[in-house]
DSSP file (Angstrom, degrees, kcal/mol; ACC not computed):
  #  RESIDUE AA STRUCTURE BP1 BP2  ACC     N-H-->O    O-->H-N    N-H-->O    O-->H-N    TCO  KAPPA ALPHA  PHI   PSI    X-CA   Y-CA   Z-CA
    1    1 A X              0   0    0      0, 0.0     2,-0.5     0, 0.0    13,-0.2   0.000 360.0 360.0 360.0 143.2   -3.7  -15.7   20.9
    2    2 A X  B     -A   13   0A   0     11,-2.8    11,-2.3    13,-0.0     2,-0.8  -0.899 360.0-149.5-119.3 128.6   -2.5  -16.7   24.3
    3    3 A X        -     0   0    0     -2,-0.5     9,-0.2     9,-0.2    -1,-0.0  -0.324  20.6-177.0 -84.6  67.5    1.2  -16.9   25.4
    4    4 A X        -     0   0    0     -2,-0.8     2,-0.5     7,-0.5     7,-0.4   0.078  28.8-132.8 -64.0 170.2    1.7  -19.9   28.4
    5    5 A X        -     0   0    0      5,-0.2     2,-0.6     0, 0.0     5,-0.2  -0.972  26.6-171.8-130.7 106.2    5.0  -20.2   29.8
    6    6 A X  B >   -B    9   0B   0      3,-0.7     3,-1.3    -2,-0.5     2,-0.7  -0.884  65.7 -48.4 -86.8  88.4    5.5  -24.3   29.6
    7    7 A X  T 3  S-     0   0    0     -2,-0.6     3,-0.0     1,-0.2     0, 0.0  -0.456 116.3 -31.5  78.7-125.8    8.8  -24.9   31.5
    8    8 A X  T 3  S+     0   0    0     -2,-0.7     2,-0.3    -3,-0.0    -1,-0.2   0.605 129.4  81.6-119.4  -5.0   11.5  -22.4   30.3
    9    9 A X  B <   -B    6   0B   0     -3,-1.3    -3,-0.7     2,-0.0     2,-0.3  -0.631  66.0-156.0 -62.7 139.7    9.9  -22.5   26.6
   10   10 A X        -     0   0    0     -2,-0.3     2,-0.4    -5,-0.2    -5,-0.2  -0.973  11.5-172.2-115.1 149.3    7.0  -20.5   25.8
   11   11 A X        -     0   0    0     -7,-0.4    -7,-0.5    -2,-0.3     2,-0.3  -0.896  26.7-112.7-129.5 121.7    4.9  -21.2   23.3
   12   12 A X        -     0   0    0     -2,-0.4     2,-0.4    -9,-0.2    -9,-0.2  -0.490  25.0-170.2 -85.5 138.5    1.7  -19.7   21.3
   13   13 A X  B     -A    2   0A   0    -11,-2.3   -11,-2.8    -2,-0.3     2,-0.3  -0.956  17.5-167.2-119.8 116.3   -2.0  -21.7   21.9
   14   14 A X        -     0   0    0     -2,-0.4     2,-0.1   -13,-0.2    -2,-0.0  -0.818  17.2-125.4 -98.0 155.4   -4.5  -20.2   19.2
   15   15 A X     >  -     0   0    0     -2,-0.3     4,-0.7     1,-0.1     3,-0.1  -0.313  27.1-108.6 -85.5-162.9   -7.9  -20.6   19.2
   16   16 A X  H  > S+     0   0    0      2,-0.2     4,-2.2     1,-0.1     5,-0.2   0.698 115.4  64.8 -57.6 -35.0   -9.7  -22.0   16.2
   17   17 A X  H  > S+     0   0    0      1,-0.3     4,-1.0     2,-0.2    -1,-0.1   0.619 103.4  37.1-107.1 -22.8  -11.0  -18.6   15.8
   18   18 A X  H  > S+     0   0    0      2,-0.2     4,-1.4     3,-0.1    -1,-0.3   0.779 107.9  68.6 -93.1 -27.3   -7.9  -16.5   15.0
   19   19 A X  H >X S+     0   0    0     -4,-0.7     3,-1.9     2,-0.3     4,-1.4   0.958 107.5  42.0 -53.6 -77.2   -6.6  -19.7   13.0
   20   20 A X  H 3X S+     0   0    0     -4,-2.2     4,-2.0     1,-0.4    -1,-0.2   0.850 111.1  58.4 -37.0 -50.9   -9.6  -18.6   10.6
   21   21 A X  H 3< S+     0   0    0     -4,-1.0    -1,-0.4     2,-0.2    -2,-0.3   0.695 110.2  35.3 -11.0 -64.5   -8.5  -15.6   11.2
   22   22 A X  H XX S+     0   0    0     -3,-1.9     4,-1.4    -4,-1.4     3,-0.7   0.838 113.1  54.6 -22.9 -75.0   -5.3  -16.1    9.9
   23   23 A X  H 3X S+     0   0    0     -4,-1.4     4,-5.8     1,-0.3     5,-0.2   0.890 107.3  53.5 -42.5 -59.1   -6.0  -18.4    7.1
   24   24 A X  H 3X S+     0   0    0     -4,-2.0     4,-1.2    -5,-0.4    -1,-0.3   0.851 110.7  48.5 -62.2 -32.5   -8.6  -15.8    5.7
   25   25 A X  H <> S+     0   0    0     -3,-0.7     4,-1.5    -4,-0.3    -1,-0.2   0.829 112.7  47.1 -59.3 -45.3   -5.7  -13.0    5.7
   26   26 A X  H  X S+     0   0    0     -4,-1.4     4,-2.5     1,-0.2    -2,-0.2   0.886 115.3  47.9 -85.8 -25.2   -3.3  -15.4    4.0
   27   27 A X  H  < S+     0   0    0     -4,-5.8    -1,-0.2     2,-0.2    -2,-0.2   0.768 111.0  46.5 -22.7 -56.5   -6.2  -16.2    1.5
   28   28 A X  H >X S+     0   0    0     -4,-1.2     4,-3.2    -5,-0.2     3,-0.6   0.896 111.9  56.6 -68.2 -45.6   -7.1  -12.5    0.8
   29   29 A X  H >X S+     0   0    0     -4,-1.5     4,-1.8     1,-0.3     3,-0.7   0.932 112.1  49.5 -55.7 -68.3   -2.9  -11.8    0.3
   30   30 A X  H 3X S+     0   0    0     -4,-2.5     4,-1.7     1,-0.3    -1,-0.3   0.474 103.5  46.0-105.4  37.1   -3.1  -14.2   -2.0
   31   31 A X  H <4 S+     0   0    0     -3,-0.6     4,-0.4     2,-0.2    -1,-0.3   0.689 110.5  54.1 -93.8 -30.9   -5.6  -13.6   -4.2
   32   32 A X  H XX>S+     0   0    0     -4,-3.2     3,-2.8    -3,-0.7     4,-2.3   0.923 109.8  57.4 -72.1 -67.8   -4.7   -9.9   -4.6
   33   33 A X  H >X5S+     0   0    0     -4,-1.8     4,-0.9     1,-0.3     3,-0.5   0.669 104.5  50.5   7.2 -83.5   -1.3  -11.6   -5.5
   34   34 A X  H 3<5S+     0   0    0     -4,-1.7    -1,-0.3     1,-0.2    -2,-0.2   0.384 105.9  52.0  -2.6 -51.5   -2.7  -13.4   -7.9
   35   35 A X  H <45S+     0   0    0     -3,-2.8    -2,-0.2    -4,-0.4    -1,-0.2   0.462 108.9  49.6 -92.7 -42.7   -4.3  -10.7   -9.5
   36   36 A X  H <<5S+     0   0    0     -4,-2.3     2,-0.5    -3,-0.5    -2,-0.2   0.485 109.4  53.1-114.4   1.3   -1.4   -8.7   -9.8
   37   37 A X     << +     0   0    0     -4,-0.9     2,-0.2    -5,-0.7     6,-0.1  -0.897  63.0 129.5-117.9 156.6    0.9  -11.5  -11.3
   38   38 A X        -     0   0    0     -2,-0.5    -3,-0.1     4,-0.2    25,-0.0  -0.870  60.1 -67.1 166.0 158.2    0.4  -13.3  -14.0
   39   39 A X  S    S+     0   0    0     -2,-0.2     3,-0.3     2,-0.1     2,-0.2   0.081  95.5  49.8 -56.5 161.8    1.8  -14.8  -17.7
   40   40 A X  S    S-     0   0    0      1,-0.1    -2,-0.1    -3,-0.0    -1,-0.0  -0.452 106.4 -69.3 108.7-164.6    1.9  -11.6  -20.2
   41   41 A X  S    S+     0   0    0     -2,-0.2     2,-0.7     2,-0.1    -1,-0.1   0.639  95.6 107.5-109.7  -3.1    3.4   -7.9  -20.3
   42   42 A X        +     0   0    0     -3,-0.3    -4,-0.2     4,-0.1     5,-0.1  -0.382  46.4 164.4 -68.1 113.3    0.7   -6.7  -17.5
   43   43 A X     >  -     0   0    0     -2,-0.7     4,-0.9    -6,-0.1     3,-0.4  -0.262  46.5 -69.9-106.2-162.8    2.3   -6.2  -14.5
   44   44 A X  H  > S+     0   0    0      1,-0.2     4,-0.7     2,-0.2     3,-0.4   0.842 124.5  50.3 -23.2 -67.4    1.7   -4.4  -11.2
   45   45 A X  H  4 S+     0   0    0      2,-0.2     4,-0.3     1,-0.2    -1,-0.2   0.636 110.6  53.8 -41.4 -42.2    1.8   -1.0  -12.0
   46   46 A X  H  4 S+     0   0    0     -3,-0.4    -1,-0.2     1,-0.2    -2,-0.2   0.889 109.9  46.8 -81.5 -39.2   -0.9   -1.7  -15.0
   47   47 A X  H >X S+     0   0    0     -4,-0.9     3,-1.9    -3,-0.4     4,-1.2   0.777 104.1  58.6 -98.0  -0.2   -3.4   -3.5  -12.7
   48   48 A X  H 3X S+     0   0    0     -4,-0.7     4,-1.0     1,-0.3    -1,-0.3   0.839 106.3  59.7 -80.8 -19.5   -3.3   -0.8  -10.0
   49   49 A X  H 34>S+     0   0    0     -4,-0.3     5,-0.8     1,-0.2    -1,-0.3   0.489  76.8  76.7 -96.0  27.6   -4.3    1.2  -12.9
   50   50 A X  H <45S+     0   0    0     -3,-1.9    -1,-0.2     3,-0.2    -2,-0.2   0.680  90.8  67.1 -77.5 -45.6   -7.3   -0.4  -13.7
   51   51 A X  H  <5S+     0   0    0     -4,-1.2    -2,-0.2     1,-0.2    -3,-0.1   0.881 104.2  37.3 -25.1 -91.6   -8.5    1.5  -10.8
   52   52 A X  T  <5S-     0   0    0     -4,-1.0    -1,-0.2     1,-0.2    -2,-0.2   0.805 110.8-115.3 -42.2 -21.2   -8.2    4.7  -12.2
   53   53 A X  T   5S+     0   0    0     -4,-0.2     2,-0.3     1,-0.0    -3,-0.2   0.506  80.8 118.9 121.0 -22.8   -9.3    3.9  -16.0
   54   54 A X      < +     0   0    0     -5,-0.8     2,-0.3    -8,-0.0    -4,-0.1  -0.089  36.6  91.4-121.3  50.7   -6.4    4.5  -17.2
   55   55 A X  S    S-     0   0    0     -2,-0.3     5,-0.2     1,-0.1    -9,-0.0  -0.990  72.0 -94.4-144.3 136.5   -4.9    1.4  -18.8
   56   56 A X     >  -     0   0    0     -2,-0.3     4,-1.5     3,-0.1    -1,-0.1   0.394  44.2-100.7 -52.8 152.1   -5.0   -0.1  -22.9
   57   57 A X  H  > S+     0   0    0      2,-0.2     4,-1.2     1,-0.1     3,-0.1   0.787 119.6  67.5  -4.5 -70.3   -7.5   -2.5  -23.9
   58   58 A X  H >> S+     0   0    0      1,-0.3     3,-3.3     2,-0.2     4,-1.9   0.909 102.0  41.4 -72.5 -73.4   -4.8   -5.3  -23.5
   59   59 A X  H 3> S+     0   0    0      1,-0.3     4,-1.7     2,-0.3    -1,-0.3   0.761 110.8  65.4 -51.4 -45.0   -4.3   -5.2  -19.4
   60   60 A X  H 3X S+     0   0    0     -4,-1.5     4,-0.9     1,-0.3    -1,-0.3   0.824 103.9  39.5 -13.3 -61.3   -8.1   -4.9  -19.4
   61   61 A X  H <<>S+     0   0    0     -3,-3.3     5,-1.1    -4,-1.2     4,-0.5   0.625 115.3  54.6-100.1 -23.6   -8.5   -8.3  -20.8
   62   62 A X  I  <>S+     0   0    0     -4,-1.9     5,-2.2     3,-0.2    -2,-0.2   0.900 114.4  36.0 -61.1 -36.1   -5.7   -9.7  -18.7
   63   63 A X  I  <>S+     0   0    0     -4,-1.7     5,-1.4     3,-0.2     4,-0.4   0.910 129.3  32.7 -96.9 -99.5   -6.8   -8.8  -15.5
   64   64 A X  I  <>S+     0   0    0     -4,-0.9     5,-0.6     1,-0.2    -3,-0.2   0.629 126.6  34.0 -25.1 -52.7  -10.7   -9.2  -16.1
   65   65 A X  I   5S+     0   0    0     -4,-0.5     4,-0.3    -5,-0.3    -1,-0.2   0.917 131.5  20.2 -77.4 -42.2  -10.9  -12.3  -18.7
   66   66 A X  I   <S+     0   0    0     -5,-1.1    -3,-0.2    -3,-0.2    -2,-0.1   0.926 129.1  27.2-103.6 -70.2   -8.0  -14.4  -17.5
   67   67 A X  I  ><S+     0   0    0     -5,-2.2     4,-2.1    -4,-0.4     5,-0.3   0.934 116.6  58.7 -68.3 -31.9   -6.5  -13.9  -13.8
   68   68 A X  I >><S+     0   0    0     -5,-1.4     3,-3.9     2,-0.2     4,-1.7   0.926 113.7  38.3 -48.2 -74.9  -10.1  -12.5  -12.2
   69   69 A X  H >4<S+     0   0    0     -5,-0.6     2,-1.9     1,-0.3     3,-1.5   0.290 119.6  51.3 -65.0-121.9  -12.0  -15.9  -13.2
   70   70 A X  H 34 S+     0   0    0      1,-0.4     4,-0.5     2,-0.1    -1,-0.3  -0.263 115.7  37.6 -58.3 -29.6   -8.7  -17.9  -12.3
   71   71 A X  H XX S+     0   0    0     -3,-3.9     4,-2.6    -4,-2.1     3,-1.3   0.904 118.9  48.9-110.5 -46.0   -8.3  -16.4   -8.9
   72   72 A X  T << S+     0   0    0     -4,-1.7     4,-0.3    -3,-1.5    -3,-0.2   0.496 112.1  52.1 -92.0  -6.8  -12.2  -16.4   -8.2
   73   73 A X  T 3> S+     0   0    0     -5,-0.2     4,-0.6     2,-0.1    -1,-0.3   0.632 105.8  56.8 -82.3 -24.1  -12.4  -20.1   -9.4
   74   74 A X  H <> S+     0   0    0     -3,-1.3     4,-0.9    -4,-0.5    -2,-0.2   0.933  93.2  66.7 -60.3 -70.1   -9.7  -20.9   -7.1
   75   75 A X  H  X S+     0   0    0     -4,-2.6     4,-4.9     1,-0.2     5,-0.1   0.667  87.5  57.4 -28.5 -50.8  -11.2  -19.8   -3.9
   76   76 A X  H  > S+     0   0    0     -4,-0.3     4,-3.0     1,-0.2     5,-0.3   0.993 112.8  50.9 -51.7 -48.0  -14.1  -22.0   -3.0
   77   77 A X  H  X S+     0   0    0     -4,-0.6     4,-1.3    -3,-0.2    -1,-0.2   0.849 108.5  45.4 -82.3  -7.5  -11.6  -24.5   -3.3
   78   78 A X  H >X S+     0   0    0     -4,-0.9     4,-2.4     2,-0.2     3,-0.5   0.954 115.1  52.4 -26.5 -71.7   -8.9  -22.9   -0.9
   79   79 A X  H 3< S+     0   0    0     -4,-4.9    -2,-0.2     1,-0.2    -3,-0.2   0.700 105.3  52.4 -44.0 -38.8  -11.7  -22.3    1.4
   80   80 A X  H 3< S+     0   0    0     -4,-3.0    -1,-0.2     1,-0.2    -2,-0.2   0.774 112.1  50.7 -86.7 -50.6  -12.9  -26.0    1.3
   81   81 A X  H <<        0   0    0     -4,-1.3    -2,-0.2    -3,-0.5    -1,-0.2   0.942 360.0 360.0 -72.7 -38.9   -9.4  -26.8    2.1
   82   82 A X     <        0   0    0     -4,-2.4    -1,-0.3    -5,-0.0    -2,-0.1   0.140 360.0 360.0  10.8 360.0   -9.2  -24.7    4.8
């Protein structure tokens, strides 16, 4: 990103290439997002503990069956808009 000084304003000029840049950050943000909200009684807490192993059946099948494919169906077309 470049700062110019226009007058007594200044103003930030990106290239295309940090916009993508950007875009792909706010993408990623909310796809984890995604992931970690969602209809039901799984909440945050529950999916950061999918990590470890160490969470019921139920949060299992929230995270995996339902929000994963939702979030991972989503993308292409995020990206597309993009």
């Amino acid at each position: 990103m470049l700062l110019t000084k226009a007058g007594s304003s200044a103003r930030w000029r990106c290239s295309s290439r940090h916009w993508m840049l950007i875009l792909l950050t706010a993408l990623v943000a909310v796809s984890v997002v995604s992931l970690l909200i969602g209809a039901g009684s799984v909440g945050p807490r529950q999916v950061f503990g999918l990590l470890s192993g160490s969470v019921p059946a139920e949060a299992r099948f929230s995270v995996w069956e339902l929000r994963a494919p939702r979030t991972l169906m989503v993308l292409p077309l995020a990206w597309r808009w993009a």
